[in-house]
C-alpha positions as CSV (number, residue, x, y, z in Angstrom):
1,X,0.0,0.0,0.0
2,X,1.5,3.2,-1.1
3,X,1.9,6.6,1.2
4,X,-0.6,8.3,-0.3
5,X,-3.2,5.4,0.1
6,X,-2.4,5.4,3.7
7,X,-2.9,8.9,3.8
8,X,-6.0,9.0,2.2
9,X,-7.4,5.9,4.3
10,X,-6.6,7.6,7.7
11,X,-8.3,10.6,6.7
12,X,-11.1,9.0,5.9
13,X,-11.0,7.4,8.8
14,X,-10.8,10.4,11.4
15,X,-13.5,11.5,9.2
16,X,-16.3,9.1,9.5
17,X,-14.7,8.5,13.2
18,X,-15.5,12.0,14.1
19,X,-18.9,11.8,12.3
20,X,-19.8,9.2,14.2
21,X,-17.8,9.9,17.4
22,X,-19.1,13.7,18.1
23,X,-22.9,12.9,18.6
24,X,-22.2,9.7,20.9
25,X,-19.5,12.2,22.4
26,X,-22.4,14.8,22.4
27,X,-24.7,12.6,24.3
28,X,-22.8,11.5,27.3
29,X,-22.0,14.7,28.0
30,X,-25.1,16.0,27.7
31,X,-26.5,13.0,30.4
32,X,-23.3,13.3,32.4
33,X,-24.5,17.0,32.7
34,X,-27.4,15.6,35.0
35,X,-25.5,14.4,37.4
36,X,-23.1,17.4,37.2
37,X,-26.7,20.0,37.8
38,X,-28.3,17.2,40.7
39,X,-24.3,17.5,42.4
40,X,-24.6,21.5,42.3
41,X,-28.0,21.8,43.5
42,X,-27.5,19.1,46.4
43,X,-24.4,21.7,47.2
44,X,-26.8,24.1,47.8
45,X,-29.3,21.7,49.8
46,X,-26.6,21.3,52.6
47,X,-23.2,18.8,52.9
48,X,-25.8,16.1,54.3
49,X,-27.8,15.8,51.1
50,X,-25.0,16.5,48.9
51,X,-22.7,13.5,50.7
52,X,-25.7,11.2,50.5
53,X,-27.2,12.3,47.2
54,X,-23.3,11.6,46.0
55,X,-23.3,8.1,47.2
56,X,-27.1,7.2,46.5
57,X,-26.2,8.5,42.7
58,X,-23.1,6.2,42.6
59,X,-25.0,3.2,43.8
60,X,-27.5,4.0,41.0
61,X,-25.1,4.4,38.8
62,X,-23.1,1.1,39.1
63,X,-26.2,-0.7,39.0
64,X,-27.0,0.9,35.6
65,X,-24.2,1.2,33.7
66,X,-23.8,-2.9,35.2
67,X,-27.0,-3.5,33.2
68,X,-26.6,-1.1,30.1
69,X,-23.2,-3.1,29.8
70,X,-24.8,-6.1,29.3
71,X,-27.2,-4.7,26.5
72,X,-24.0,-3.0,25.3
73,X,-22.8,-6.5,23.5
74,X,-25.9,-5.6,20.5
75,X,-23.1,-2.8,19.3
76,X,-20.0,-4.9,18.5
77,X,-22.3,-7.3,16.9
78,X,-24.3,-5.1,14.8
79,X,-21.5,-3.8,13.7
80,X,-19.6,-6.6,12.3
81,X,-23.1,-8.2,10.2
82,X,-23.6,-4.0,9.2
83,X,-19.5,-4.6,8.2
84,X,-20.5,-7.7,6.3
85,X,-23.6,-7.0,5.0
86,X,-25.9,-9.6,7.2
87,X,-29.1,-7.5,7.2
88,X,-31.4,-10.4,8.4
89,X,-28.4,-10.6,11.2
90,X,-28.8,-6.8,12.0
91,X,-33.0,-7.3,12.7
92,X,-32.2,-10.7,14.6
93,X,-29.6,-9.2,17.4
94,X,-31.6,-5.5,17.4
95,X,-35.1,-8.1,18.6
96,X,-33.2,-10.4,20.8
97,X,-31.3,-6.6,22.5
98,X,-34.7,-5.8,23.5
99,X,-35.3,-9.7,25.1
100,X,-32.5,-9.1,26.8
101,X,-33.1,-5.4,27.9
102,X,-36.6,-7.1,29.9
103,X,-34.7,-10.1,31.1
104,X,-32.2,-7.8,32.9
105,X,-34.6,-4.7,34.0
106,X,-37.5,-5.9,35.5
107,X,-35.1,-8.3,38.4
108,X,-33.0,-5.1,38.9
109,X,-35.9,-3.2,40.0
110,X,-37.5,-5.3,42.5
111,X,-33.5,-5.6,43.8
112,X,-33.1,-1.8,43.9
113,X,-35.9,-1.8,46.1
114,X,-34.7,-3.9,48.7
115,X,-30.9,-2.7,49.2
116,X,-32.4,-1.1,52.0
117,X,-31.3,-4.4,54.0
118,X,-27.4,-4.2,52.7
119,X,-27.0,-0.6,53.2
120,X,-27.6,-0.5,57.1
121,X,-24.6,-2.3,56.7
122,X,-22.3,-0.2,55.4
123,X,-21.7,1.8,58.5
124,X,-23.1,5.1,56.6
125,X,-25.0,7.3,59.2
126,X,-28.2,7.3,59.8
127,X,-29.6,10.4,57.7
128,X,-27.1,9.3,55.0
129,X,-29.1,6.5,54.7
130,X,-32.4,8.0,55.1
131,X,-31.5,10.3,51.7
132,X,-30.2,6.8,50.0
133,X,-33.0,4.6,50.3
134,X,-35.9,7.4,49.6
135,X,-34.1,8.7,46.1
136,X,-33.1,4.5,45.1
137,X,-36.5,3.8,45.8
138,X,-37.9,6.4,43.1
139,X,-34.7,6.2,40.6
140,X,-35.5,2.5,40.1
141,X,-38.5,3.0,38.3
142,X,-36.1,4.2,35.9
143,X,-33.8,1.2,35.4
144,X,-36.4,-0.2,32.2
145,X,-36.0,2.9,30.4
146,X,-32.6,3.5,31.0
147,X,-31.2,-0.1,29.9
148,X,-33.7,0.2,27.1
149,X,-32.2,3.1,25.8
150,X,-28.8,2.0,26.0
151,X,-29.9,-1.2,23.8
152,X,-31.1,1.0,21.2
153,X,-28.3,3.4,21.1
154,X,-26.2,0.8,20.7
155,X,-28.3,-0.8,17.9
156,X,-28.6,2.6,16.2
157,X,-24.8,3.3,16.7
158,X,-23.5,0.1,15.0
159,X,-25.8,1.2,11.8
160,X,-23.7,4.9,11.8
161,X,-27.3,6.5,12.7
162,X,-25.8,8.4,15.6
163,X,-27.3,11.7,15.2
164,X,-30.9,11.6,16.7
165,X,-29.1,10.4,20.1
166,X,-27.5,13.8,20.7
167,X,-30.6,15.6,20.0
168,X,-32.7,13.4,22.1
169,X,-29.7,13.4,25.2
170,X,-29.8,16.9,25.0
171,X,-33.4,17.6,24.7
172,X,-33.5,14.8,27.7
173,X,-31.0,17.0,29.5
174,X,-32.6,20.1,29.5
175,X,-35.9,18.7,30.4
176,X,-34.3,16.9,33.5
177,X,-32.4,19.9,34.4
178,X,-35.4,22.1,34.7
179,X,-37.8,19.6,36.3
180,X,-34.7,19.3,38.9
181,X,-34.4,22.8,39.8
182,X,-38.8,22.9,40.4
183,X,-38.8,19.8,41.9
184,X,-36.2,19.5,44.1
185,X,-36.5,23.5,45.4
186,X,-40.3,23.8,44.5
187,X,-40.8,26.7,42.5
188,X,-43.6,27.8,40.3
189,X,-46.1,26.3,42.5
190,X,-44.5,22.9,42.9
191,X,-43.7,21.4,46.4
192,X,-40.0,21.2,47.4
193,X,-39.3,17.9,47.5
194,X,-35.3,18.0,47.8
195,X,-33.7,14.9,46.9
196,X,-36.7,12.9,45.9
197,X,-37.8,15.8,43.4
198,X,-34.6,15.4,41.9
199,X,-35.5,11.7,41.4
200,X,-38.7,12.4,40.0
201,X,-37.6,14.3,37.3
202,X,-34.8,12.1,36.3
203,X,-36.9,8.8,36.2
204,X,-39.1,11.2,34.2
205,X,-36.6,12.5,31.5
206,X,-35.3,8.8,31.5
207,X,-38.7,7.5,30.6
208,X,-39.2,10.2,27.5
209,X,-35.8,9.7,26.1
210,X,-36.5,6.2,25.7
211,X,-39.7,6.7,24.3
212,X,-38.5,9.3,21.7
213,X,-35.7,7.0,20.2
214,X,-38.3,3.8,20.1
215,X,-40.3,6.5,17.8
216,X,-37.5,7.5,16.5
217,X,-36.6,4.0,15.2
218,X,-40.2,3.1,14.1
219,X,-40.4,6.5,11.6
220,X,-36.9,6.7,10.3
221,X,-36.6,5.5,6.8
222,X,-32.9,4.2,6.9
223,X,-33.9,2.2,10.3
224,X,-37.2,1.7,9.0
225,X,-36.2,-1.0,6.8
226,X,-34.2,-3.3,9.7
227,X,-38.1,-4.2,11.3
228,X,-36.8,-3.9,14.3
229,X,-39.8,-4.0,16.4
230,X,-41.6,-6.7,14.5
231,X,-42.1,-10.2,15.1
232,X,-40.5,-9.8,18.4
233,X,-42.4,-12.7,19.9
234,X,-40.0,-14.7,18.1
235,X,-37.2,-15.7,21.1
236,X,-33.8,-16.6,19.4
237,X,-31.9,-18.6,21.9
238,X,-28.3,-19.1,20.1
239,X,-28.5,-15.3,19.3
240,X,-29.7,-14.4,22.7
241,X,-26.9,-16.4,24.1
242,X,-24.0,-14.0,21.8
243,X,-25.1,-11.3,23.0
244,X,-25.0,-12.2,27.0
245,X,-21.3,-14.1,25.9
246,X,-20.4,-10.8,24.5
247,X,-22.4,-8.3,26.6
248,X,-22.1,-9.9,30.4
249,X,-18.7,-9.2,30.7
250,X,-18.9,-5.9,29.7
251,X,-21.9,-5.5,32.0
252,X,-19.3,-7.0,34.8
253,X,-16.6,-4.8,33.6
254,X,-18.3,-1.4,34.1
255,X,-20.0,-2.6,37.3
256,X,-16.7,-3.7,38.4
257,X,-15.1,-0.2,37.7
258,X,-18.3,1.7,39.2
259,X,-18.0,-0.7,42.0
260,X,-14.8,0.0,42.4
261,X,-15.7,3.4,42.5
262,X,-18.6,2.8,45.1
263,X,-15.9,1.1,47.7
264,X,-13.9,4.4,47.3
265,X,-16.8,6.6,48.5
266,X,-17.9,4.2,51.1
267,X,-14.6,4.3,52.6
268,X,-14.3,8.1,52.1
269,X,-17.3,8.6,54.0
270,X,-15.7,6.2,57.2
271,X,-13.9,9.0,57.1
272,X,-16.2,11.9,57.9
273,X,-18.9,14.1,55.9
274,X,-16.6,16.3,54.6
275,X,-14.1,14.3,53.1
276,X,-17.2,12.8,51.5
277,X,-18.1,15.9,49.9
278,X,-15.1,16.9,48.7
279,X,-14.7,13.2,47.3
280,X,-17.9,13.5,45.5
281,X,-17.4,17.3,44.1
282,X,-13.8,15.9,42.2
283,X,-15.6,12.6,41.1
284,X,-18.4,14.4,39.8
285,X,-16.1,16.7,37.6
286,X,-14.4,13.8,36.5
287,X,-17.1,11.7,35.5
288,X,-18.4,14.7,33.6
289,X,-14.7,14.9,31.1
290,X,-14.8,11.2,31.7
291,X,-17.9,11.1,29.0
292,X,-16.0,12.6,26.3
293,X,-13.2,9.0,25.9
294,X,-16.6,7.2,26.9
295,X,-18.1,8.2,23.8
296,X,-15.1,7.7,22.1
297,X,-14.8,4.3,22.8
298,X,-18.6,3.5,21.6
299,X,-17.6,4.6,18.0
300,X,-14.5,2.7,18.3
301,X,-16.4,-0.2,19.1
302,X,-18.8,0.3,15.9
303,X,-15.3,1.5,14.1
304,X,-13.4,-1.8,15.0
305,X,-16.3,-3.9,14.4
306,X,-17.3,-2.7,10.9
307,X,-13.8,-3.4,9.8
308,X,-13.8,-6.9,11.7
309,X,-16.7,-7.9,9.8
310,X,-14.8,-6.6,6.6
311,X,-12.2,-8.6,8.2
312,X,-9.6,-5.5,7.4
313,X,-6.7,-6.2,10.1
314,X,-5.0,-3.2,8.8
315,X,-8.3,-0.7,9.3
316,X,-8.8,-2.2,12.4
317,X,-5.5,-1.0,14.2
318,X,-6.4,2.6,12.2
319,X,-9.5,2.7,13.6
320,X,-8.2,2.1,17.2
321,X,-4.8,4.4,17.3
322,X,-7.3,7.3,15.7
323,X,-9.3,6.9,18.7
324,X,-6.6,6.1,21.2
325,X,-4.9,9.8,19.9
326,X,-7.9,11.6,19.8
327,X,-9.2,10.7,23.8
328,X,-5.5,11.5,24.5
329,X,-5.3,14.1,23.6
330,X,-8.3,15.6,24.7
331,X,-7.8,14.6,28.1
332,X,-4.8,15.9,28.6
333,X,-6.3,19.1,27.6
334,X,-8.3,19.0,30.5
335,X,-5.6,17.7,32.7
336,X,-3.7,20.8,32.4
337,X,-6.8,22.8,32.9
338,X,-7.6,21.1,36.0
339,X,-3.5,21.9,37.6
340,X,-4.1,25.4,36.2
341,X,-7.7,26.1,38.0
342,X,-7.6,23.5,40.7
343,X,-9.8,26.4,43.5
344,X,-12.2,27.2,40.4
345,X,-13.1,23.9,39.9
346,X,-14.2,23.2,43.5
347,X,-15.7,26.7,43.6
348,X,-18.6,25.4,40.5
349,X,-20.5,23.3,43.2
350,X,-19.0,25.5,46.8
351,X,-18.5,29.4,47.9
352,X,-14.7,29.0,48.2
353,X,-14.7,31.8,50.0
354,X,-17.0,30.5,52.9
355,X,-15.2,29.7,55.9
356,X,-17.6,27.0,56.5
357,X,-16.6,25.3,53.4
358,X,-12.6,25.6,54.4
359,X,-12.5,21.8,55.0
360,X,-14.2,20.8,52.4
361,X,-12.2,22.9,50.3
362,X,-8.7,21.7,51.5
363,X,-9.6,18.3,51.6
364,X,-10.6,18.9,47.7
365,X,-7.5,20.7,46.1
366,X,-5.3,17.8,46.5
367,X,-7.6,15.4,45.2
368,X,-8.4,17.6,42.1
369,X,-4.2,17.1,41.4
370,X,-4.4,13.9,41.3
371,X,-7.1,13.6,39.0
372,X,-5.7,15.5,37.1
373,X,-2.9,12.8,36.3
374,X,-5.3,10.2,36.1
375,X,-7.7,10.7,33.6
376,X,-5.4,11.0,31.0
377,X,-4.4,7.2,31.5
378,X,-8.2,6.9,31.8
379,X,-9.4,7.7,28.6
380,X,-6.5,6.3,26.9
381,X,-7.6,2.8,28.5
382,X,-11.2,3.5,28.0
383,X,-10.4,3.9,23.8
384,X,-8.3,0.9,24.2
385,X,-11.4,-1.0,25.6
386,X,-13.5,0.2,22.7
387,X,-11.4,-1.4,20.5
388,X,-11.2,-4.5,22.3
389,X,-15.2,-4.6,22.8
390,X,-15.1,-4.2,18.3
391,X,-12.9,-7.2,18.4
392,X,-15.6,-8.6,20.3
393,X,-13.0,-9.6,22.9
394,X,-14.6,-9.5,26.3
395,X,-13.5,-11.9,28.8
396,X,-10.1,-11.7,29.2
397,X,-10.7,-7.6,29.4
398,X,-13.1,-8.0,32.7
399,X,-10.1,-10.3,34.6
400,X,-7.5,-7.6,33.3
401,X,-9.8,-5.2,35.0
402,X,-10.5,-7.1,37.8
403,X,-6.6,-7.7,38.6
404,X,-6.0,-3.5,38.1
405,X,-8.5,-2.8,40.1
406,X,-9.7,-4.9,42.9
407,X,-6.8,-6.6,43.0
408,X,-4.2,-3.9,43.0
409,X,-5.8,-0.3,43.1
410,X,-8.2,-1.2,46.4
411,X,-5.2,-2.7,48.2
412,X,-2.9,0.4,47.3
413,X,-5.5,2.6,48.1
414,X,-6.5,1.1,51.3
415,X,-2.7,0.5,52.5
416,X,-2.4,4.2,52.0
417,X,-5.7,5.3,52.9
418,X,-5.6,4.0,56.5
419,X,-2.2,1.9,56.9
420,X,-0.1,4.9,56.1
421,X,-3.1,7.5,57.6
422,X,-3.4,9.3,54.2
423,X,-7.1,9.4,54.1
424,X,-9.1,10.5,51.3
425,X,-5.5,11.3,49.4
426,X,-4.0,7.9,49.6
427,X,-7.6,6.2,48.6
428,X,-7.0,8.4,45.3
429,X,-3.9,7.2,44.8
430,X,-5.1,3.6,44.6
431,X,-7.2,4.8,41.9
432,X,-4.3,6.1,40.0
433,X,-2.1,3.5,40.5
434,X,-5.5,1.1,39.1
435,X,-5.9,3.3,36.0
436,X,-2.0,3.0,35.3
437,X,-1.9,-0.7,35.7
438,X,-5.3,-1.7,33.2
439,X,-4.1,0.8,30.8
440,X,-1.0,-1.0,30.3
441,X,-2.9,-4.5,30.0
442,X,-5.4,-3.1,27.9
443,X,-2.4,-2.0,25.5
444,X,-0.5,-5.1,25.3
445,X,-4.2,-7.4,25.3
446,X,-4.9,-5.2,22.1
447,X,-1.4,-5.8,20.5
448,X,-1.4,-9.2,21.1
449,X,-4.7,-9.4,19.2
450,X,-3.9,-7.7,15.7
451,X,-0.5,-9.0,15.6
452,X,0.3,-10.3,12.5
């Protein structure tokens, strides 16, 4: 292949990267920008709501992005029969996604319910717990919606029909913003309902985007044709059984890595309210950048697997080094902003200048440094993963992830946390040392791979 082929391959393939890349990219930033808005306005409801609003929305989240993981396995799929051609493929995986969306859901919710009974466990105190189990208790009539959507994002993804997602995440966004803000602090008539309001309007917005991409696959005439929502009485059980051998391992992975996560902020809160709050003010920031490689790596799965199915080993490490540069580089963008602005950060969701917020404040700064380092590693191991997920290589990712993390990262972080008495600084330094250590596997998994 000559230089100039080259040249004009890989700027194709930024191209229909970024064309597909921007709108996912779009969208999880507009949803992450929910639980940026619910952190800001729990600031403001007190350091009691916003410590257990933090940890009730981390709970929540590990239990959904465990499930939407599992639906996730429609994408790489898709992808590779979309790659190849297989339409009558494409139809049979988007039906069974939907199967399998129900099969997961409706347990999850009648479990959400009940963690009640684990969480007086924990050794959280009691109004922590109070906040917890009144917002789970609404937010779970959210989980079928939620999972739902991710099953058909993923479906219209792997067919390059990204587009409609962003406007419905945004439109979504904005709607659950608003209802928030009335809800949760009762204007225009409305009750205040504080932490439950801001429930309410989530499991609401949830519910709508849902809704509007369903419609949005029934009307639209490229998606039109796949017939996705008929004959979906019809139960394939080898299909249904590729896409839980593809999809629950990535449903384990991301509920190991929220887990992990979760263990984190339980132990930060051993260690008093405040440290809590400053924990969950720099997590929320970074789950907010942390969207952008998220996105990423959902077009590098479709990216990867379209080039699988054309069985292209030579597009397929394209596709996965444009990805892997383009999250790195974005991230360590941020980084630097983050070691330039480290007080103007913190000051988004607190008055800085508040002498009652002083602790929370200096527990924050050195916990916004650290971060700082880490999500660079972070999304260049969260493209990697993309790519693995388009190789439709699974498995071996979720014990690489569970050796970085639980294996390493929690001991680090706990032998500093309390064996060296570092706190809520050594507990982030177990997560840096994680992300290090599964960025390095996920490199050498991938090169091993698409070796010649």
């Amino acid at each position: 292949m000559t230089s100039t082929s080259l040249r004009s391959n890989l700027q194709s393939e930024i191209r229909e990267f970024l064309k597909l890349a921007i709108p996912l990219v779009s969208a999880q930033v507009a949803q992450s920008a929910i639980g940026f808005a619910d952190t800001v306005m729990m600031g403001r409801m007190g350091a009691d709501v916003l410590g257990a609003g933090g940890l009730a929305s981390m709970i929540f989240l590990s239990i959904i992005t465990t499930a939407s993981g599992i639906v996730m396995g429609v994408s790489p799929l898709i992808a590779e029969a979309f790659g190849s051609g297989q339409k009558n493929r494409i139809e049979q995986i988007a039906r069974q996604g939907i199967w399998l969306t129900l099969l997961v859901s409706l347990p999850l919710i009648i479990i959400t319910g009940h963690l009640d009974i684990w969480l007086n466990h924990t050794g959280q105190s009691k109004i922590t717990l109070q906040y917890v189990n009144t917002y789970l208790n609404i937010m779970r009539w959210g989980l079928l919606p939620a999972i739902g959507f991710a099953a058909l994002r993923a479906t219209v993804s792997a067919l390059s029909q990204a587009r409609p997602i962003m406007m419905i995440v945004v439109t979504g966004t904005v709607f659950n913003i608003i209802g928030n803000y009335i809800l949760g602090f009762g204007k225009f008539g409305f009750p205040q309902l504080g932490l439950a309001g801001l429930a309410i309007a989530s499991v609401s917005a949830l519910w709508g985007m849902f809704i509007a991409l369903a419609l949005y696959v029934l009307i639209n005439h490229n998606l039109r044709n796949y017939r996705i929502f008929q004959r979906l009485h019809q139960v394939k059980t080898q299909i249904l059984w590729e896409l839980v051998w593809v999809g629950v391992p990535i449903g384990i992975f991301t509920g190991l890595e929220t887990g992990f996560f979760m263990v984190i902020m339980f132990w930060m809160g051993t260690l008093g309210t405040e440290v809590l709050a400053a924990h969950q003010l720099v997590l929320q920031t970074i789950i907010v950048v942390f969207m952008v490689p998220l996105g990423i790596s959902y077009a590098t799965t479709v990216r990867v697997g379209i080039w699988l199915g054309r069985n292209d080993r030579t597009r397929i490490k394209q596709a996965a080094w444009v990805s892997m540069s383009i999250s790195t580089l974005f991230t360590l963008g941020i980084s630097i902003a983050f070691l330039l602005f480290p007080k103007q950060i913190i000051g988004i969701y607190l008055d800085v200048q508040n002498p009652d917020n002083a602790g929370i404040v200096a527990i924050a700064l050195p916990l916004v440094l650290i971060a700082a380092i880490a999500q660079v590693l972070d999304g260049f191991q969260k493209a990697v993963y993309g790519a693995l997920q388009g190789l439709q290589d699974t498995q071996i990712p979720m014990l690489l992830n569970i050796l970085g993390y639980w294996g390493i990262g929690l001991s680090v972080g706990y032998g500093l946390g309390f064996g060296l008495n570092l706190g809520g600084v050594g507990l982030w330094i177990g997560q840096l040392v994680a992300t290090v250590v599964v960025a390095v596997l996920f490199i050498w998994r991938f090169n091993h791979l698409t070796q010649e």
